[in-house]
C-alpha positions as CSV (number, residue, x, y, z in Angstrom):
1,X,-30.5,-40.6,19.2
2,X,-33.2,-38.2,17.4
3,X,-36.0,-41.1,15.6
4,X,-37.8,-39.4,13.1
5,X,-41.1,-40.8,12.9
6,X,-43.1,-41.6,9.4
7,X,-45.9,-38.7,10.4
8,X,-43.3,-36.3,11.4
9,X,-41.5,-36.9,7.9
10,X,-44.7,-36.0,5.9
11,X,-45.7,-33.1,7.8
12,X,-42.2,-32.2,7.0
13,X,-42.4,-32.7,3.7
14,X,-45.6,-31.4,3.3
15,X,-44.2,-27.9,5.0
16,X,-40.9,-28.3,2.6
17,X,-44.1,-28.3,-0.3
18,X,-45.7,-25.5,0.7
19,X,-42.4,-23.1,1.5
20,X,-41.7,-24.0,-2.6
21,X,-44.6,-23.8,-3.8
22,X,-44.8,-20.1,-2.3
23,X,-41.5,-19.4,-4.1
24,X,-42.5,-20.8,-7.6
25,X,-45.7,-18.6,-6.8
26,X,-43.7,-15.4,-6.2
27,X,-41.9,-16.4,-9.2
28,X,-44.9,-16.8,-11.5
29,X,-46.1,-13.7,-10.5
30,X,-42.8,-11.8,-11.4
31,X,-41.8,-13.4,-14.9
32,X,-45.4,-13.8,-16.4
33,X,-47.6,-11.3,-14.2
34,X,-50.6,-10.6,-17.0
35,X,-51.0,-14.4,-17.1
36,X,-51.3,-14.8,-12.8
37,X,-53.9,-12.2,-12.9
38,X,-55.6,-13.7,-15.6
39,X,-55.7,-16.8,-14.0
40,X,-56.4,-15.7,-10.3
41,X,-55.1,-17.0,-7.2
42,X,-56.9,-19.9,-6.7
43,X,-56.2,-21.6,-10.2
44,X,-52.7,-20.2,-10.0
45,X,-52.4,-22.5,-7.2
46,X,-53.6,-25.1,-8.4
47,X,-51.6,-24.6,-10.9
48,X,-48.6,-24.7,-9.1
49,X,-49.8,-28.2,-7.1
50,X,-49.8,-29.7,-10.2
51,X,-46.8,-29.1,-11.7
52,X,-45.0,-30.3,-8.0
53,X,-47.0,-33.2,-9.0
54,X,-46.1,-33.6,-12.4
55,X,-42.7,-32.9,-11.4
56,X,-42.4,-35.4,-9.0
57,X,-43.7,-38.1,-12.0
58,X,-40.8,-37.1,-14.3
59,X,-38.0,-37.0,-11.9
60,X,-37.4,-33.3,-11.6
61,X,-35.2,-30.5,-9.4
62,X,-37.5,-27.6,-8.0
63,X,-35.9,-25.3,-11.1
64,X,-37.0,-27.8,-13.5
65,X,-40.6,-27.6,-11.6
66,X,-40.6,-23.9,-11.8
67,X,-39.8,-24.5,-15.6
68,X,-42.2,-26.6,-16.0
69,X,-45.0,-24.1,-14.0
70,X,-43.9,-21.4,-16.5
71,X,-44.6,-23.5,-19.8
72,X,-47.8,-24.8,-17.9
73,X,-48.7,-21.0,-17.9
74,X,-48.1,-20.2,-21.3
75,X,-49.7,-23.3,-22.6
76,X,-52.5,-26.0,-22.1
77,X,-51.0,-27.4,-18.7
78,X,-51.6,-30.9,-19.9
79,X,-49.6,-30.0,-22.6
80,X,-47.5,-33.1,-22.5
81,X,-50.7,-35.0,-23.1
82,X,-51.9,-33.9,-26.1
83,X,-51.5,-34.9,-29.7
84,X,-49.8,-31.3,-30.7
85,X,-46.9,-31.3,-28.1
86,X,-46.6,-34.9,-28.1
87,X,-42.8,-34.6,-28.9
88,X,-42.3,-32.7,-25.6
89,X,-42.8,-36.2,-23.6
90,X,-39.4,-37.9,-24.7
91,X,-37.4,-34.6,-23.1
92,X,-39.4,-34.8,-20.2
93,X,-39.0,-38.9,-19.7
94,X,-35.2,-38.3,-19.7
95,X,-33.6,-39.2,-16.6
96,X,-30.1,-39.8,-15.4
97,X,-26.8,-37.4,-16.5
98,X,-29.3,-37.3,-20.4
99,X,-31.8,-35.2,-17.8
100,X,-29.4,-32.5,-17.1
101,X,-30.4,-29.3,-19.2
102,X,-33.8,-31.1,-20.5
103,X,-36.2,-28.4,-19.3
104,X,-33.8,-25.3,-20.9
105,X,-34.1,-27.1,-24.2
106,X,-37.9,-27.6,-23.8
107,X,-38.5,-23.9,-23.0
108,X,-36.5,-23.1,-25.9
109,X,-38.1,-25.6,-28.3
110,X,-41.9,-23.9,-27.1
111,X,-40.9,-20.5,-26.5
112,X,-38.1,-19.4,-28.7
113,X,-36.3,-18.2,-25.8
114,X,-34.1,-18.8,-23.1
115,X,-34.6,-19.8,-19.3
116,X,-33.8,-16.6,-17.0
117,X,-33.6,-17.1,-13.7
């Protein structure tokens, strides 16, 4: 029997990390391309580490993170900490079957439009 052990579980997971966090880069770069080059690669990824982070606070699937990434683009990427988008919190607190859809209505609420992709 195959024994997984504890070290070999994060260096998987921290592989698993970095394969996403490529993708959600690739997809950053291909909805909202004016605001990557703006930000440069570095602070893109950045970027993108926390929003895996954040993600992982509020209970989230990778499409939610890459969601999330987006709006952390196109606003302060704290956003859910400040005064002005305060009201952003309770979507992002959901969790359970009331989760389910949370990050389309958020990017609607912000942006006026839909998710694609």
């Amino acid at each position: 029997m195959l024994v997984i052990r504890p070290e070999q579980m994060k260096a998987l997971a921290g592989s698993m990390n970095r394969v996403f966090a490529g993708r959600l880069a690739a997809r950053l770069t291909r909805r909202l391309p004016e605001s990557c080059v703006a930000l440069g690669e570095d602070a893109l990824n950045h970027l993108i580490e926390h929003s895996i982070e954040k993600g992982k606070r509020y209970g989230m699937t990778e499409r939610d993170v890459a969601i999330l990434a987006e709006l952390m683009l196109q606003f302060p990427p704290d956003f859910d900490q400040s005064p002005e988008f305060s009201w952003t919190r309770s979507l992002l607190e959901q969790r359970g079957p009331e989760s389910a859809g949370r990050m389309e209505v958020l990017y609607f609420r912000m942006t006026g439009q839909t998710v694609e992709g």
